[in-house]
Backbone as JSON Lines, residues from 0, in Angstrom:
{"i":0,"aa":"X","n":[0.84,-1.18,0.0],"ca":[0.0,0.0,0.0],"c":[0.89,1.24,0.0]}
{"i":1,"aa":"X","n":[0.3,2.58,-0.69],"ca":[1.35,3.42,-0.82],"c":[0.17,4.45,-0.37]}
{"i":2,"aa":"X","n":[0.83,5.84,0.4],"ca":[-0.38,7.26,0.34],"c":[0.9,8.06,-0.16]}
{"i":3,"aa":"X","n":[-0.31,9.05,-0.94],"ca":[0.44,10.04,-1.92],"c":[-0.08,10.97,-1.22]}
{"i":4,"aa":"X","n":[0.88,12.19,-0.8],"ca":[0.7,13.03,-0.09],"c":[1.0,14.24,-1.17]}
{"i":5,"aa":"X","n":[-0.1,15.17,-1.55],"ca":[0.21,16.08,-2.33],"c":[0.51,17.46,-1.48]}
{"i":6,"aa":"X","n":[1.56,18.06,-2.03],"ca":[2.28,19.0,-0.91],"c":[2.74,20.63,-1.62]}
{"i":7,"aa":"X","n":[2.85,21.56,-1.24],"ca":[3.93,22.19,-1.79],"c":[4.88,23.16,-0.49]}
{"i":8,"aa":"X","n":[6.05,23.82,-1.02],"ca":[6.78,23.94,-0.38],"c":[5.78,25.75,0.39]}
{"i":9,"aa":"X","n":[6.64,24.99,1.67],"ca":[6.17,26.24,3.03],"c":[4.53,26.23,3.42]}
{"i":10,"aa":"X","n":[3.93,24.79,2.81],"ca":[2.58,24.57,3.25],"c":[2.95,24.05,5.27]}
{"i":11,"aa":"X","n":[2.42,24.68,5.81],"ca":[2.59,24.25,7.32],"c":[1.57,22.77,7.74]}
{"i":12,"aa":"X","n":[0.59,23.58,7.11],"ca":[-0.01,21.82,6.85],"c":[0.26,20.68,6.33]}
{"i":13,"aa":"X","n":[1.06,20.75,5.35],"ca":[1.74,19.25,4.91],"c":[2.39,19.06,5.1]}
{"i":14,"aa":"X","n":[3.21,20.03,5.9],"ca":[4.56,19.6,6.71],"c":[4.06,18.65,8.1]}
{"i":15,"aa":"X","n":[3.31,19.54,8.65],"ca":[2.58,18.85,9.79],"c":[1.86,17.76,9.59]}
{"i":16,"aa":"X","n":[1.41,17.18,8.62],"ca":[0.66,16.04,7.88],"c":[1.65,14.89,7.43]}
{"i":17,"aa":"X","n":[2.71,15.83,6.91],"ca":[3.84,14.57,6.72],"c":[4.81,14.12,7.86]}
{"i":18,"aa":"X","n":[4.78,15.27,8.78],"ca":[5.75,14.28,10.19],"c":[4.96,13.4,10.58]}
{"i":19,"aa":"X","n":[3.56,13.38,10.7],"ca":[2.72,12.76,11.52],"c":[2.9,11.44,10.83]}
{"i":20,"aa":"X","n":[2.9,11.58,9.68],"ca":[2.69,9.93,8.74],"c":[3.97,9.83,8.87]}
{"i":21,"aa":"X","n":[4.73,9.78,8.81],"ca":[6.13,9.35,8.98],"c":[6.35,8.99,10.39]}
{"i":22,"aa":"X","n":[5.74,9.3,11.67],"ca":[5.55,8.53,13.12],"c":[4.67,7.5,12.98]}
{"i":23,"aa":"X","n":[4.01,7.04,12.0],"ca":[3.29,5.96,12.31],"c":[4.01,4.64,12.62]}
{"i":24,"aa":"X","n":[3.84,4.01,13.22],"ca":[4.82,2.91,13.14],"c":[3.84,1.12,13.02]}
{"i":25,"aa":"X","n":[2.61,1.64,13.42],"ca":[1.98,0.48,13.21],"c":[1.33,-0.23,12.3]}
{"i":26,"aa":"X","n":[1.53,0.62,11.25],"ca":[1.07,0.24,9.96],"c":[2.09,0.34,8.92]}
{"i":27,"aa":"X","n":[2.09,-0.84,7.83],"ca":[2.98,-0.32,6.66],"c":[2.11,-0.39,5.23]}
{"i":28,"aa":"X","n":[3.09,0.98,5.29],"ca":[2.6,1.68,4.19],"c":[4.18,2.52,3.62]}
{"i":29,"aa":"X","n":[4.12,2.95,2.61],"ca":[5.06,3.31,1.88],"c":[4.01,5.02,1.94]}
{"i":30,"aa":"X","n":[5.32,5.77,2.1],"ca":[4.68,7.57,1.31],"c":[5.66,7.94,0.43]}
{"i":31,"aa":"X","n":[4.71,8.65,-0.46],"ca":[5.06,9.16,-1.7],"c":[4.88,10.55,-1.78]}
{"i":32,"aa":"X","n":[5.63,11.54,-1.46],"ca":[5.2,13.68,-1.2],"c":[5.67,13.78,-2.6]}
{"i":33,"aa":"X","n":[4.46,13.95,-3.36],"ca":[3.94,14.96,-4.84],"c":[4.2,16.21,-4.6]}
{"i":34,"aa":"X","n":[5.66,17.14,-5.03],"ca":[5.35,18.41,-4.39],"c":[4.18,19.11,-6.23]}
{"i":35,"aa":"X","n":[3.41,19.62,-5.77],"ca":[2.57,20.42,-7.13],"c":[3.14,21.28,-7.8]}
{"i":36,"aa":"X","n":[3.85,22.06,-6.9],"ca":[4.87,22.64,-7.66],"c":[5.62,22.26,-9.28]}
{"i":37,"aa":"X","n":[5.63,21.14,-9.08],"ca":[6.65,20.42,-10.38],"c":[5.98,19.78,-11.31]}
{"i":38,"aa":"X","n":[3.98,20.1,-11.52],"ca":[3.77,19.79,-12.48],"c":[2.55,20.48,-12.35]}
{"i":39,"aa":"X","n":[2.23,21.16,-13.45],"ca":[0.98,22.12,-14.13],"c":[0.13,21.11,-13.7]}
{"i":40,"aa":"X","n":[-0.86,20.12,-14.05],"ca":[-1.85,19.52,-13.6],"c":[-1.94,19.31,-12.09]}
{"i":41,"aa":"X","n":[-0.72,18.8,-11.56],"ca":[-0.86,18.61,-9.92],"c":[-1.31,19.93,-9.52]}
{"i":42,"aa":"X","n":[-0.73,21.18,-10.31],"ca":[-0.89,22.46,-9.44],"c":[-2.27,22.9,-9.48]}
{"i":43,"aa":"X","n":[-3.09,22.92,-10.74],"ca":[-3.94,23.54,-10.83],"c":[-5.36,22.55,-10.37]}
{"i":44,"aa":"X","n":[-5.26,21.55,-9.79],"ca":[-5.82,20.64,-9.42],"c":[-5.77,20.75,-7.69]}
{"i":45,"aa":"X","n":[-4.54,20.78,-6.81],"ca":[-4.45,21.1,-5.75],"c":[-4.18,22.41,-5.2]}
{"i":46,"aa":"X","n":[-4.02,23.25,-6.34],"ca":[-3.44,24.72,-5.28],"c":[-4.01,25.22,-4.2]}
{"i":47,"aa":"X","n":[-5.37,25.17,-4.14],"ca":[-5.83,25.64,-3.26],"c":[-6.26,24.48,-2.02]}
{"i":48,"aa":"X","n":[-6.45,23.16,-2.36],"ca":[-6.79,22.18,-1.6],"c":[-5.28,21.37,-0.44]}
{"i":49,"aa":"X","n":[-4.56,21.57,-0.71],"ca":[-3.47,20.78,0.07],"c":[-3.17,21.37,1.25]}
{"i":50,"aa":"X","n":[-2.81,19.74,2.54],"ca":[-2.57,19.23,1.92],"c":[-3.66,18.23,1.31]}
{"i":51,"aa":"X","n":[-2.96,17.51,0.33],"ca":[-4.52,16.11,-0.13],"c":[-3.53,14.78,-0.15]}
{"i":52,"aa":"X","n":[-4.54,13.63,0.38],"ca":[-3.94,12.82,0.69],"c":[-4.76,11.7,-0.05]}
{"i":53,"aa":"X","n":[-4.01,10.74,-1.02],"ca":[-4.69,9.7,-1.45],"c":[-3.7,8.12,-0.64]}
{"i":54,"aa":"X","n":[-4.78,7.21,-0.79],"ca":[-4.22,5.73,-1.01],"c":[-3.88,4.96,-2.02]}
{"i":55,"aa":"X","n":[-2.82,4.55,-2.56],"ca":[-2.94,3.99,-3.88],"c":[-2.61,2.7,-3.7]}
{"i":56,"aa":"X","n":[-3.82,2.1,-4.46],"ca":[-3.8,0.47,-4.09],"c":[-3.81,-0.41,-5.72]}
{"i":57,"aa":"X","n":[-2.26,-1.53,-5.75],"ca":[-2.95,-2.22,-6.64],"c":[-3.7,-3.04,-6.94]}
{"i":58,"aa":"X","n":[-4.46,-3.77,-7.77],"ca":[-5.16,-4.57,-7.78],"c":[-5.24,-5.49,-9.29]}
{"i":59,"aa":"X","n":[-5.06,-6.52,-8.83],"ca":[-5.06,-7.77,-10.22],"c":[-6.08,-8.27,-10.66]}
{"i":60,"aa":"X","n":[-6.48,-8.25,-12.05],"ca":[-7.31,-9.2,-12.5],"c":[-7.26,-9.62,-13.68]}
{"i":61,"aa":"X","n":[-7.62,-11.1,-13.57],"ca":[-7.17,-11.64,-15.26],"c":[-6.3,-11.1,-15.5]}
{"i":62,"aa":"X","n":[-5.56,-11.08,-15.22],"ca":[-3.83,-11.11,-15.68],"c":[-3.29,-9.45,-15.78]}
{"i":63,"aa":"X","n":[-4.27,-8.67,-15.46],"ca":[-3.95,-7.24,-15.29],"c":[-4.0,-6.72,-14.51]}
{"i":64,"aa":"X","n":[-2.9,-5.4,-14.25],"ca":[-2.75,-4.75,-12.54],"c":[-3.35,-3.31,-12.56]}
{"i":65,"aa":"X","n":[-4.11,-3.3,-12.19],"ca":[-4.46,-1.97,-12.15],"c":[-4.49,-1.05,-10.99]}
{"i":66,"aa":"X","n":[-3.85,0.31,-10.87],"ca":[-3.8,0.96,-10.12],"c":[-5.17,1.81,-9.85]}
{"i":67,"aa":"X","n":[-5.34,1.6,-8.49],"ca":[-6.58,2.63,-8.14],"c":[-6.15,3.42,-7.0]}
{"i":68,"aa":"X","n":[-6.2,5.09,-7.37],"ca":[-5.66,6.04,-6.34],"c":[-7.21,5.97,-6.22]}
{"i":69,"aa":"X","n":[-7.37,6.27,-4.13],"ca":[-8.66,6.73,-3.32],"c":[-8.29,7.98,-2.77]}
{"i":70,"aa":"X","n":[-8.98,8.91,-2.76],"ca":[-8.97,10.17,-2.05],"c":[-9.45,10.0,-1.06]}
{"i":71,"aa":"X","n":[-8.54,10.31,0.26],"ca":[-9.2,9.95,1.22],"c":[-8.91,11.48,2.03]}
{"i":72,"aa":"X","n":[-10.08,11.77,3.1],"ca":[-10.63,13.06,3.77],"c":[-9.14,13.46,4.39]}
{"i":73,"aa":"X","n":[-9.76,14.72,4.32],"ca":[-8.27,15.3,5.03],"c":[-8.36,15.33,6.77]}
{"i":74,"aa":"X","n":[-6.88,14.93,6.88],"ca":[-7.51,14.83,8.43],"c":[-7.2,16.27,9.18]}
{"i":75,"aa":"X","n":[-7.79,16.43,10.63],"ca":[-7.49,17.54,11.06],"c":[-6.08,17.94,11.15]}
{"i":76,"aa":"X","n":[-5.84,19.06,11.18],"ca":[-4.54,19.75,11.92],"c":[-4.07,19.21,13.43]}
{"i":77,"aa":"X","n":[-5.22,19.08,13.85],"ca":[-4.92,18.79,15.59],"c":[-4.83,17.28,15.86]}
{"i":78,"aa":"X","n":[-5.34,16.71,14.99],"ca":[-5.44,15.23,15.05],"c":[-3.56,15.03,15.67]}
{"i":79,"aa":"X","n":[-3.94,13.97,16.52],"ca":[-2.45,13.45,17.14],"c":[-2.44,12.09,16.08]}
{"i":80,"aa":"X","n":[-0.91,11.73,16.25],"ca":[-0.48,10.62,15.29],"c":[-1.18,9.08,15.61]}
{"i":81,"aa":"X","n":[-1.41,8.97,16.79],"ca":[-2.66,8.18,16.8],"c":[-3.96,8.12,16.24]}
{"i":82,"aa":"X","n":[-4.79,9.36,16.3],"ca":[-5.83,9.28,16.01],"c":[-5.69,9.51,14.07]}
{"i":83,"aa":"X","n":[-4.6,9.7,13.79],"ca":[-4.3,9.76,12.12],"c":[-3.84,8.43,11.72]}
{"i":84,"aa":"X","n":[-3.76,7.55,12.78],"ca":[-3.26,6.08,12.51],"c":[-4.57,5.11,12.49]}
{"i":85,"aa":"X","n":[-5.93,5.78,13.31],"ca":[-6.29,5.01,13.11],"c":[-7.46,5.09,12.33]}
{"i":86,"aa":"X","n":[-7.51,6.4,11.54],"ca":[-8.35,7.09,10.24],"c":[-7.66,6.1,9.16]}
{"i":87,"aa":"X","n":[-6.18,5.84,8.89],"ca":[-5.69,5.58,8.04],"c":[-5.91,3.78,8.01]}
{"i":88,"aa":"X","n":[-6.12,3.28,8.99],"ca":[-6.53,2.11,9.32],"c":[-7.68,0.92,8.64]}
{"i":89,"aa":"X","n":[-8.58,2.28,8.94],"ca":[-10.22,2.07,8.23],"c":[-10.03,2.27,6.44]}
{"i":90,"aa":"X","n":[-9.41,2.94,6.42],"ca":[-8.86,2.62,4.98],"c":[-8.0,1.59,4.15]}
{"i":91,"aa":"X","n":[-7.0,1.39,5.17],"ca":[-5.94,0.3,4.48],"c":[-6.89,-1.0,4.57]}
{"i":92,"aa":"X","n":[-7.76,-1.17,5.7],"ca":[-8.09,-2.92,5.84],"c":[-9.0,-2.63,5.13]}
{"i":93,"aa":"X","n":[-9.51,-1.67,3.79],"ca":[-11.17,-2.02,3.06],"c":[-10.28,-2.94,1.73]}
């Protein structure tokens, strides 16, 4: 499982969004920080929304893998790394 954390630079919120996911320790997951900055579609898609946080999950069938990114809710600012562990939880086990 991977979350794509879309970010750009001197956002205080995705800074604060990305230490927090980076303390998780009870779950694995891989992160991936998209800064928007570095591509016209990321930007004009998130400028005003980040940070935004997806799950990207693959999935096989008949012999093909297909990637499905989920947008999943943004969590609070205040949320502690627990309670962001276990938002992220209800997501990884669907």
């Amino acid at each position: 499982m991977r979350l794509i954390l879309y970010s750009k630079p001197g956002c205080h919120l995705c800074e604060g969004l990305q230490e927090k996911l980076e303390q998780i320790q009870n779950l694995s997951f891989e992160l991936e920080i998209r800064d928007i900055t570095t591509r016209e579609d990321w930007f004009l898609a998130y400028q005003y929304e980040v940070p935004v946080l997806y799950l990207s999950n693959r999935r096989g069938t008949e012999g093909k893998t297909n990637v499905i990114e989920e947008h999943l809710p943004r969590p609070s600012p205040r949320a502690s790394v627990q309670q962001l562990e276990q938002m992220l939880r209800k997501y990884l086990s669907k």
